[in-house]
C-alpha positions as CSV (number, residue, x, y, z in Angstrom):
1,X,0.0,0.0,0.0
2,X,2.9,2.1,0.3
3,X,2.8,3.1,-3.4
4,X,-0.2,5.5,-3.0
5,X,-3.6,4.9,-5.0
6,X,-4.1,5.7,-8.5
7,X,-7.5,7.9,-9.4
8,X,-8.6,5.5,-11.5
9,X,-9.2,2.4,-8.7
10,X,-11.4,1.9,-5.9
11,X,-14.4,-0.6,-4.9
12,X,-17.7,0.3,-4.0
13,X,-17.1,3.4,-1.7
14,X,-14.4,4.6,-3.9
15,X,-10.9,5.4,-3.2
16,X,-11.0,6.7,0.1
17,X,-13.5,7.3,2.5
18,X,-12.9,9.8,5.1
19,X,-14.9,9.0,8.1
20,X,-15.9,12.5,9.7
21,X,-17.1,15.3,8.3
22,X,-15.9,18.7,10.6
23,X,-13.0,21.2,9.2
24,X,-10.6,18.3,9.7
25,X,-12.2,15.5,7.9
26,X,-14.0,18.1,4.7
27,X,-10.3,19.5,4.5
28,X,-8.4,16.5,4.5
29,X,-10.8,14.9,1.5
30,X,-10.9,18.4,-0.4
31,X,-6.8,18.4,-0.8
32,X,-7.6,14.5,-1.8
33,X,-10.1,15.0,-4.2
34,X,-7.5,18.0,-5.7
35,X,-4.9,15.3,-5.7
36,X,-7.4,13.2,-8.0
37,X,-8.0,11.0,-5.6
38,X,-12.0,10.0,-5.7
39,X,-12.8,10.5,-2.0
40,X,-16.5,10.3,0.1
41,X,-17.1,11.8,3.0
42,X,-18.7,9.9,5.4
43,X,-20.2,11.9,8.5
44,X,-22.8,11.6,10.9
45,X,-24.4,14.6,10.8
46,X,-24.3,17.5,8.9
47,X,-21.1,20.1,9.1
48,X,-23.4,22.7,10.2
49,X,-24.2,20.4,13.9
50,X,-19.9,19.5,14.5
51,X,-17.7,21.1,16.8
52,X,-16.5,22.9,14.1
53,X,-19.4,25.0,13.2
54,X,-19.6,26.0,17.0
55,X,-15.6,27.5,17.2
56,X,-14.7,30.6,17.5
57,X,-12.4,30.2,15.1
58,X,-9.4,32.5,15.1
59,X,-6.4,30.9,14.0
60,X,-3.6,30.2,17.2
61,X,-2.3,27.4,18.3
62,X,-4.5,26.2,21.7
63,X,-4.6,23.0,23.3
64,X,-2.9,21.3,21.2
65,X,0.0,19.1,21.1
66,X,2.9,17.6,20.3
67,X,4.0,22.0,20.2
68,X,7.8,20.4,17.8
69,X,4.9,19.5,15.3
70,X,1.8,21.9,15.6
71,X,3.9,25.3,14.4
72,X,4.7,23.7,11.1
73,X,0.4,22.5,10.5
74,X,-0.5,25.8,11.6
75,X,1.5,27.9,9.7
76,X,1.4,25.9,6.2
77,X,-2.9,26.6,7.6
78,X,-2.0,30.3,8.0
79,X,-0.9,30.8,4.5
80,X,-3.8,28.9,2.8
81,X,-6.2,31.0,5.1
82,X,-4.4,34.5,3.9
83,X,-5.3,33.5,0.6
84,X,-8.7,32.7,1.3
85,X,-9.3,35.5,3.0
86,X,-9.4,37.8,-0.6
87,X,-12.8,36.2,-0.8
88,X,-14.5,36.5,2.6
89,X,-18.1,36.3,1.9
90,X,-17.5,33.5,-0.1
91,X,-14.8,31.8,2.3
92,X,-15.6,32.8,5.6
93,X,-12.2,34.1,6.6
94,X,-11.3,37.9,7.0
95,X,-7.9,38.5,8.3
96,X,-8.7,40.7,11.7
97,X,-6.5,42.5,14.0
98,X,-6.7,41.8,18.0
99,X,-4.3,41.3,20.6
100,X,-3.5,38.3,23.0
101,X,-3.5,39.4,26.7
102,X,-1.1,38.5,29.3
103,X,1.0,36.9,26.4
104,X,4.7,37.5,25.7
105,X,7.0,36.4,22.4
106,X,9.2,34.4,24.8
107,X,6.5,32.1,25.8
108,X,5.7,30.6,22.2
109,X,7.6,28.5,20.6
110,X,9.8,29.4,17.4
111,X,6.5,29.0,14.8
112,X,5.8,32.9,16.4
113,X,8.6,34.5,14.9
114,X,7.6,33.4,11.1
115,X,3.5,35.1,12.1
116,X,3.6,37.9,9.5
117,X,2.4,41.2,11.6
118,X,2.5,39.2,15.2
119,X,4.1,42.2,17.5
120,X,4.4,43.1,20.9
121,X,1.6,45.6,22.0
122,X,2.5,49.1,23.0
123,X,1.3,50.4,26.6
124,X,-1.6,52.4,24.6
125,X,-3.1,49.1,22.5
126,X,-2.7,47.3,26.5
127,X,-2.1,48.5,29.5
128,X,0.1,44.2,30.5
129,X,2.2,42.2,28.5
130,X,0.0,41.5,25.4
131,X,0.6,40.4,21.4
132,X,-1.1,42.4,18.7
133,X,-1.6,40.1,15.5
134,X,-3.8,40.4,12.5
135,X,-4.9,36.9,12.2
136,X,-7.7,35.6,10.3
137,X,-11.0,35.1,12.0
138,X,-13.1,32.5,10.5
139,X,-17.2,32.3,10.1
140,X,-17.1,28.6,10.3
141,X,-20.7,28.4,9.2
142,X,-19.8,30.3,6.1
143,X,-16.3,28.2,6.0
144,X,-17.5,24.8,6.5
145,X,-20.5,25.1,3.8
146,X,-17.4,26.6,1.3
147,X,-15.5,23.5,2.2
148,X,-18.0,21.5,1.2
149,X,-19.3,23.1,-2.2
150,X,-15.1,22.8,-3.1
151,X,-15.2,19.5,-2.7
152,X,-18.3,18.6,-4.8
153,X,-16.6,20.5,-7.4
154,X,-13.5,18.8,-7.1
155,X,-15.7,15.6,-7.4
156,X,-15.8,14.7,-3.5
157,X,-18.9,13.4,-1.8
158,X,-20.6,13.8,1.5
159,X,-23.3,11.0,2.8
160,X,-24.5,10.9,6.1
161,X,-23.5,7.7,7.2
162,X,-23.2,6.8,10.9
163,X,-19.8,4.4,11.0
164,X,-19.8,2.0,14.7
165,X,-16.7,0.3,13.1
166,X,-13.9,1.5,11.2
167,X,-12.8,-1.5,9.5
168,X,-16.4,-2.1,8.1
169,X,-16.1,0.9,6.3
170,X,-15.7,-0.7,2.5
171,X,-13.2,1.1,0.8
172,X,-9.8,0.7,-0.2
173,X,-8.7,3.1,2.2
174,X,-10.5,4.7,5.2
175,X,-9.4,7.7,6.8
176,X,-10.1,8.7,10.4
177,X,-11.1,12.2,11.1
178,X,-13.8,11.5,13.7
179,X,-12.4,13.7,16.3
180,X,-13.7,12.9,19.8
181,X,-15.8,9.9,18.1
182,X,-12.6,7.8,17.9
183,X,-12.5,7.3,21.1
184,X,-15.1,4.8,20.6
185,X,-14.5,3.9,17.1
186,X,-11.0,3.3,17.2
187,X,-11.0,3.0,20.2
188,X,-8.8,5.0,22.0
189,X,-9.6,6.1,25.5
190,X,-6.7,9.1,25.4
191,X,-9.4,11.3,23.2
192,X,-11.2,13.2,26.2
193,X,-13.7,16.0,25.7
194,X,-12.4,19.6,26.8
195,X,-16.1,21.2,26.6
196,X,-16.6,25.2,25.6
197,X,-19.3,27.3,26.5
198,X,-19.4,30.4,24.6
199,X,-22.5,33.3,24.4
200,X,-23.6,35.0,20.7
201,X,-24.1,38.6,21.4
202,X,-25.5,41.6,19.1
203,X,-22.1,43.6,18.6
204,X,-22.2,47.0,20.0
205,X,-19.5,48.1,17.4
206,X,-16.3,46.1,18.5
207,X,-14.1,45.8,15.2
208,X,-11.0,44.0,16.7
209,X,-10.3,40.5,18.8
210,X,-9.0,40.0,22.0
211,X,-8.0,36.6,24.0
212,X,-6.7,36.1,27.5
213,X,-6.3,33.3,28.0
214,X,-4.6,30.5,30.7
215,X,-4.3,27.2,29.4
216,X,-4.1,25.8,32.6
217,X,-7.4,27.7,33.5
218,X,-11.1,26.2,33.0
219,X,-12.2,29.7,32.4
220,X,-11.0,32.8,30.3
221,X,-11.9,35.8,28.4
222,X,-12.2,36.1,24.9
223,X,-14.3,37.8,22.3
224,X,-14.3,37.8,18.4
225,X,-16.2,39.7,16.2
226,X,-18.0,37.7,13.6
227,X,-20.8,38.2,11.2
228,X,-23.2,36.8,12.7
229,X,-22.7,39.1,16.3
230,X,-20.0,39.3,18.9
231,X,-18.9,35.8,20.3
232,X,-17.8,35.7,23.8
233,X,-16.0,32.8,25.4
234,X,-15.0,30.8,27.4
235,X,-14.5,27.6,29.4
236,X,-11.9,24.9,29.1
237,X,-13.6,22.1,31.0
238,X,-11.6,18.9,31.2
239,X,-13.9,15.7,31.1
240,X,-17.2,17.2,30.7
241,X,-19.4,15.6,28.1
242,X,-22.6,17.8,28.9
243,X,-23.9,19.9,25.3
244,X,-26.7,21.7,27.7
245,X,-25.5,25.7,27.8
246,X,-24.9,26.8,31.8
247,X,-26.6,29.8,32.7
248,X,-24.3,30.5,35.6
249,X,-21.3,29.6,33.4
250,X,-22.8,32.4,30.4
251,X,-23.5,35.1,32.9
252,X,-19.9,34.3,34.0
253,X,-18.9,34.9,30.8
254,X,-20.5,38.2,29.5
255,X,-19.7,39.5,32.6
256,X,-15.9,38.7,32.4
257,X,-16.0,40.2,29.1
258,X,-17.7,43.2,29.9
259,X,-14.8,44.1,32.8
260,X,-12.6,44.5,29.5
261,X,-15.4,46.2,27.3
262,X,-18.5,47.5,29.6
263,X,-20.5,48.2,26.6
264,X,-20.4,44.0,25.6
265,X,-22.8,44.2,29.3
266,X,-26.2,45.7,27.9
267,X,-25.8,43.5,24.3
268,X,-28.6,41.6,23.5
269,X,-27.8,37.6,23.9
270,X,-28.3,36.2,20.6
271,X,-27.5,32.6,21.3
272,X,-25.6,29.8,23.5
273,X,-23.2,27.3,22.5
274,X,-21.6,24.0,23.2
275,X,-19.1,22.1,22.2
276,X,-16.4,19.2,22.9
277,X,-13.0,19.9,21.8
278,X,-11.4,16.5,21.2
279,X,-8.2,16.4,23.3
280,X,-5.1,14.2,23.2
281,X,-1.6,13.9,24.4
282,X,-0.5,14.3,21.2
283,X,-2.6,14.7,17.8
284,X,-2.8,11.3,15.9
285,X,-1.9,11.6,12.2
286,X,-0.2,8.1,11.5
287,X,-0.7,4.8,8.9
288,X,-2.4,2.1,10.1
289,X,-2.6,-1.1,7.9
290,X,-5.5,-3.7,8.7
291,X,-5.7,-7.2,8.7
292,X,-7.4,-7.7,5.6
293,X,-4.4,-5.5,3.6
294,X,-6.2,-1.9,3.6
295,X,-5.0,0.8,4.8
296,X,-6.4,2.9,7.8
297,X,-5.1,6.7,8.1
298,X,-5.3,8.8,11.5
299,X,-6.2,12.1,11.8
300,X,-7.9,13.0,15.0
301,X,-7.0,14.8,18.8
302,X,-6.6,18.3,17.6
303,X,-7.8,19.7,20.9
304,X,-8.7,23.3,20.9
305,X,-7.1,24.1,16.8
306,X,-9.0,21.8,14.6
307,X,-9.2,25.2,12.9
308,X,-5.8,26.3,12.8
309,X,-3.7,23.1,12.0
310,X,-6.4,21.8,9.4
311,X,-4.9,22.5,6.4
312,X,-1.5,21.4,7.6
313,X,-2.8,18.2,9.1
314,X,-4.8,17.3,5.5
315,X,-2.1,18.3,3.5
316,X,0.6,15.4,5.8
317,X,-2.7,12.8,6.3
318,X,-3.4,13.2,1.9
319,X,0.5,12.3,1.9
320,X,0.2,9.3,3.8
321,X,-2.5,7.9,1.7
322,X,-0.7,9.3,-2.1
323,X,2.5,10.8,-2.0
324,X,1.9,14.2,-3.6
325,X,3.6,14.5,-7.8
């Protein structure tokens, strides 16, 4: 299997099918399908009810490991999300400025010095130690529903398709972008839930991004201007499975975002969201052969930066299952 597949073979499912259909698994089978690799995607529900569609997104490297490995995925992400972001209502991604609170240069590793525009804020932009960046921002609404549409044009497919075991999946070549579902599937019990809580308010004219955030801390601040209103985070809570929105948790959060902009206190609340970031010790992108000669591909545990490392993650995972010309 280690000579790649040819576009022209495949059983009944096709080439490959990628199991999972978030911004990692609709990435990973777009750069396929561009490769001319005929790819389906098989998810369980719709891109609009993943994680994905309820992040943030801005792109930065959180929760996410092994760090010698995740500054190369995110910045080969970085520069296809530049590009994209000539065409933002088509896209989803605007490049946006912010600044990252309580963060200095000396505390990121070396991927930080190759961020085009990624600074140190002056005592005017923050009154602490604090990064200003113009980073894209990404409607993943908007993003995911592009992802998709590009890969139908390419000549991908999406099904809905609910998997319980990977190597019943009949193709050729089955790739595993199931996020927190693998640990079930695969399984492996190292994929934990990290849930998020984040509140949609009407923007009362903020322009620019701000993050302060402790990753050691269940609970930060965090707000990003997006289309669709003002979203304001967050929690990091380790082990929780629960989807239901807190209402303690969301007044906790307007209100910690309102001590760094008061007028975010009298916005209208829009909506509430959920979601469980699928955290590992270390993201899984590896070759897997199976017992009956197929090959299984990994590509799962990308914590809090499915967004940010999704390109560069798709781009190795495509490698593993054809070797780019």
């Amino acid at each position: 299997m280690d000579g790649g597949l040819s576009s022209g073979s495949g059983g009944p499912g096709g080439d490959v099918v990628v199991v999972g259909g978030g911004v990692i698994g609709l990435t990973t089978a777009l750069v396929l399908a561009e490769r001319g690799v005929r790819v389906r995607v098989w998810t369980r529900e719709p891109a609009e009810r993943t994680t994905s569609a309820v992040a943030g997104a801005l792109w930065w490297p959180y929760r996410i490991e092994p760090e010698s490995l995740v500054g190369d995925w995110s910045l080969e992400s970085l520069a296809v999300y530049e590009e994209l972001a000539a065409r933002p209502a088509e896209t989803g991604v605007r490049m946006v400025e912010g600044l990252h609170a309580d963060t200095r240069l000396d505390s990121l590793g070396p991927w930080a010095a190759r961020v085009p525009q990624l600074r140190v804020a002056t005592a005017d932009e923050y009154p602490g130690p604090a990064l200003w960046a113009r980073l894209p921002l990404i409607d993943m609404r908007a993003h995911l529903a592009w992802l998709r549409k590009r890969l139908l044009a390419a000549g991908g497919g999406v099904q809905e398709r609910t998997v319980t075991e990977l190597v019943s999946v009949d193709a050729p070549v089955v790739v595993n972008c199931t996020g927190l579902g693998a640990r079930e599937l695969v399984p492996d019990p190292a994929v934990r839930p990290v849930r998020g809580q984040l509140v949609v308010v009407e923007n009362p004219g903020i322009t620019t991004w701000l993050t302060c955030v402790d990753h050691a801390a269940a609970a930060s601040v965090y707000f990003f201007p997006q289309p669709g209103g003002l979203v304001l985070g967050g929690t990091a809570e380790e082990d929780d499975w629960s989807l239901s929105p807190d209402p303690a948790v969301a007044e906790a959060i307007v209100a910690r975002c309102a001590a760094v902009r008061p007028e975010i206190a009298g916005a209208r609340v829009l909506a509430h969201r959920v979601g469980l970031r699928p955290a590992r010790h270390a993201v899984r992108l590896e070759r897997e052969a199976l017992p009956d000669g197929r090959m299984l591909v990994h590509n799962y545990g990308h914590g809090g930066a499915g967004v940010t490392v999704a390109w560069g993650c798709a781009r190795q995972a495509a490698g593993l299952v054809r070797p780019a010309a």
